[in-house]
C-alpha positions as CSV (number, residue, x, y, z in Angstrom):
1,X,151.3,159.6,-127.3
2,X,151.7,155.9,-127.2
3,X,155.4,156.5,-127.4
4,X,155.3,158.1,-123.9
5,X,152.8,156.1,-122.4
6,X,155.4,153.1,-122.8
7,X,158.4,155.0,-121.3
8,X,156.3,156.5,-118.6
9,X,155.1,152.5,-117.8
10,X,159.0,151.8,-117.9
11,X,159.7,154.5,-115.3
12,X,156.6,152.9,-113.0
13,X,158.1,149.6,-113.3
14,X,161.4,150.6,-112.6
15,X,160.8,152.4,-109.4
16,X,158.8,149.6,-108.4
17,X,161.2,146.7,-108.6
18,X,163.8,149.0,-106.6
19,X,161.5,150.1,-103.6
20,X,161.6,147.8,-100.8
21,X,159.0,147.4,-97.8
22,X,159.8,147.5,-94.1
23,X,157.2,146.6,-91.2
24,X,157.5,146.3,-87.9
25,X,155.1,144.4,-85.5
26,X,154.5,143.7,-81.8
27,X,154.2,140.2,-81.5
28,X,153.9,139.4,-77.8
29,X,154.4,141.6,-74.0
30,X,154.9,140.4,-70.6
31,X,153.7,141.6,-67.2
32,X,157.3,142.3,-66.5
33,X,158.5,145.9,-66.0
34,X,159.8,147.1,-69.6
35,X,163.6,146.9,-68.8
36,X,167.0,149.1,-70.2
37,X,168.0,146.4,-72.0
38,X,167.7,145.6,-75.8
39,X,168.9,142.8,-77.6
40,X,168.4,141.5,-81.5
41,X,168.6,138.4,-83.4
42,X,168.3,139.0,-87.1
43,X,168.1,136.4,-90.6
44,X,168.3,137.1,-93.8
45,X,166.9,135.4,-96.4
46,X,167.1,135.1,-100.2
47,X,164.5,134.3,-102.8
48,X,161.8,133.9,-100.2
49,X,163.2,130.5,-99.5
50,X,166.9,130.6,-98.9
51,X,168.3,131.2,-95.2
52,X,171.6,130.3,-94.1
53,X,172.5,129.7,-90.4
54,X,169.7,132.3,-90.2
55,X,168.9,132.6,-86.1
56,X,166.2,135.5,-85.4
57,X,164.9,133.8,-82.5
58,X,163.5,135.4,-79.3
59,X,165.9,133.5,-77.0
60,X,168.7,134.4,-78.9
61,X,167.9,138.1,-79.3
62,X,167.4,137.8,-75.2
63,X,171.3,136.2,-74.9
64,X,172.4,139.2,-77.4
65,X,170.9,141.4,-74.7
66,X,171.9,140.2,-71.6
67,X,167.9,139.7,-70.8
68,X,167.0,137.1,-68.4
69,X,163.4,138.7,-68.1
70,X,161.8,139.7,-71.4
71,X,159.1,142.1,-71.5
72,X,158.1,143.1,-75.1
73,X,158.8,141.5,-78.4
74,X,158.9,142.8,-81.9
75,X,159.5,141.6,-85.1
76,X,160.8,143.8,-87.7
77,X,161.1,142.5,-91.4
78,X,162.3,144.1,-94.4
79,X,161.9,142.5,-98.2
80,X,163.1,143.5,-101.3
81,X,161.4,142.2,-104.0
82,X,161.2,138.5,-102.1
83,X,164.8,138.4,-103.3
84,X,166.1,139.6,-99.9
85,X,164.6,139.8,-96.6
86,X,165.5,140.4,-93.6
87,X,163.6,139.5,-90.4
88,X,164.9,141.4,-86.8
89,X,163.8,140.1,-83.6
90,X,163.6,143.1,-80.9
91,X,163.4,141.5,-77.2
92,X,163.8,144.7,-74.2
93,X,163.8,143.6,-70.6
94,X,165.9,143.3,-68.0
């Protein structure tokens, strides 16, 4: 009994250091009309504390887009473990 308690608390542990979480949030909206355009700036990070020439910002997911008037902003970010994650900055407009 004890024998299969252990490998069953293996298997749990296992499947839990190789999920991953993903979440994506609104973070701000504009009176502007929501536009065609999309445009996405994304950073990704190691160890929770390691980001190199790592840009997810909103102005520079607006240049990626071509969008000179933003209307909704989102933030998408994705970790593994804290041992990658990845942030995504959505901008639409026009």
């Amino acid at each position: 009994m004890f024998k299969k308690l252990k490998a069953l608390f293996a298997l749990v542990a296992v499947v839990t250091m190789l999920s991953s979480c993903s979440l994506t949030l609104p973070v701000n909206a504009t009176s502007n009309p929501v536009g065609s355009k999309v445009g996405t700036a994304k950073a990704r990070g190691y160890l929770g504390v390691l980001f190199f020439n790592a840009d997810a910002s909103i102005k520079t997911a607006a240049q990626n887009g071509g969008i000179t008037k933003i209307s909704t902003v989102d933030i998408k970010q994705k970790n593994i473990l804290n041992i990658v994650i990845t942030y995504e900055t959505i901008v639409t407009g026009e």
